[in-house]
C-alpha positions in Angstrom: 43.7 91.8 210.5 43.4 88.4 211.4 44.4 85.1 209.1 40.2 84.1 208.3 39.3 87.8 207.9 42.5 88.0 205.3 41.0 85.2 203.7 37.2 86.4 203.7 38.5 89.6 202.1 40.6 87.6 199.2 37.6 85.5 198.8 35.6 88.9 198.5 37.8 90.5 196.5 38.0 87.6 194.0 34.1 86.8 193.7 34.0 90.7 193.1 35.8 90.7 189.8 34.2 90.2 186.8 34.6 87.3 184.7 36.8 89.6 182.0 39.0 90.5 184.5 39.4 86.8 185.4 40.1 85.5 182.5 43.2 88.1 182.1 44.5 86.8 184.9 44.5 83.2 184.0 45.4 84.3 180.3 48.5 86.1 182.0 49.1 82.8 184.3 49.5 80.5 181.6 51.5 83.1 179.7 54.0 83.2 182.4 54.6 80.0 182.6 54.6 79.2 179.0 57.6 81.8 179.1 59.1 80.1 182.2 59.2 76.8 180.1 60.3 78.3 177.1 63.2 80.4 178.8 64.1 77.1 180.3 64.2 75.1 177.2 66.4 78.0 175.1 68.7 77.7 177.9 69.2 74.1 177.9 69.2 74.3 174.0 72.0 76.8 174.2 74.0 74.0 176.8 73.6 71.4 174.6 74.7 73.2 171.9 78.2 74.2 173.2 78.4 70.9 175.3 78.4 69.1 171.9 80.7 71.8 170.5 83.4 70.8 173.5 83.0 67.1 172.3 82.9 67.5 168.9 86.1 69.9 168.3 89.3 69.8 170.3 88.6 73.8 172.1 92.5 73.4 173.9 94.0 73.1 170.4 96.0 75.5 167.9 93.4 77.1 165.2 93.0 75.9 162.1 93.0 77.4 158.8 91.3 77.0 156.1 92.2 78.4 152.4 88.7 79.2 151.2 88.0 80.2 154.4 90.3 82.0 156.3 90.3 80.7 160.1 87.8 78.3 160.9 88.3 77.2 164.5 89.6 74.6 166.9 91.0 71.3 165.5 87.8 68.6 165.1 88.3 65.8 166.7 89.4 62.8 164.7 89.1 64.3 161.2 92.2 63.0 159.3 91.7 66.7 156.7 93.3 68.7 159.2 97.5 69.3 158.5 99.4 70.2 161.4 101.7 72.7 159.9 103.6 74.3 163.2 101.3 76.4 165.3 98.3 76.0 163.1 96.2 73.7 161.4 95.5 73.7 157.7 92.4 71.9 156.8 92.1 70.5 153.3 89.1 68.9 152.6 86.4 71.1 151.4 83.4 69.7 153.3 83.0 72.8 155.7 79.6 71.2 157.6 81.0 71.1 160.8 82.2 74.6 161.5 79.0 75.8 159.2 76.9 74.2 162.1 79.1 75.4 165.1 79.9 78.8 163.3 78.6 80.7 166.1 81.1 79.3 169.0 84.0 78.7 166.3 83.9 82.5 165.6 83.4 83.0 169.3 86.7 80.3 169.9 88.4 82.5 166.8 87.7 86.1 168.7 88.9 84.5 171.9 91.9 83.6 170.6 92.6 86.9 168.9 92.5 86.2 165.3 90.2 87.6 162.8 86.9 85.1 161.6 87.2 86.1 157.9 90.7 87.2 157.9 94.4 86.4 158.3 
């Protein structure tokens, strides 16, 4: 089959469907690419996400405990609330916000560093 009679037969086959048919397809066009977008953009939200986790919180530094709490995660990064008492941190402020907002990689940071989120 040559390149033209390829072509004639796509054109054929095209002009052939009917205009339900059609629309699927471009329905199901759009839809992938809505998806494509979409899958990009949770990605990058995820990547910004831990990115400002990494700048927010010190993620090379001895955990942190808190006594409400139990272990909350890496030091934060210039927060004066956070005692260093030996291997670990006690925080003492009770303003929680920051490791409310990054719970998911402080519990993450907590699992990888073989303590328990809720426990001592």
């Amino acid at each position: 089959m040559t390149l033209a009679e390829a072509d004639r037969l796509w054109w054929k086959n095209l002009l052939a469907a009917s205009a339900r048919e059609r629309r699927h397809q471009e329905i199901f066009r759009r839809l992938r690419k809505f998806l494509g977008f979409g899958l990009i953009a949770i990605v990058a939200a995820i990547g910004l996400h831990l990115g400002f986790f990494c700048y927010r919180f010190d993620v090379f530094s001895d955990p942190v405990f808190g006594r409400d709490r139990g272990w909350l995660g890496p030091y934060i990064r210039g927060n004066r609330d956070t005692v260093d008492v030996g291997k670990v941190g006690y925080y003492e402020s009770t303003d929680y916000a920051l490791y409310d907002f990054y719970s998911g990689p402080c519990r993450a940071w907590i699992f990888l560093n073989g303590l328990n989120y809720r426990g001592t």
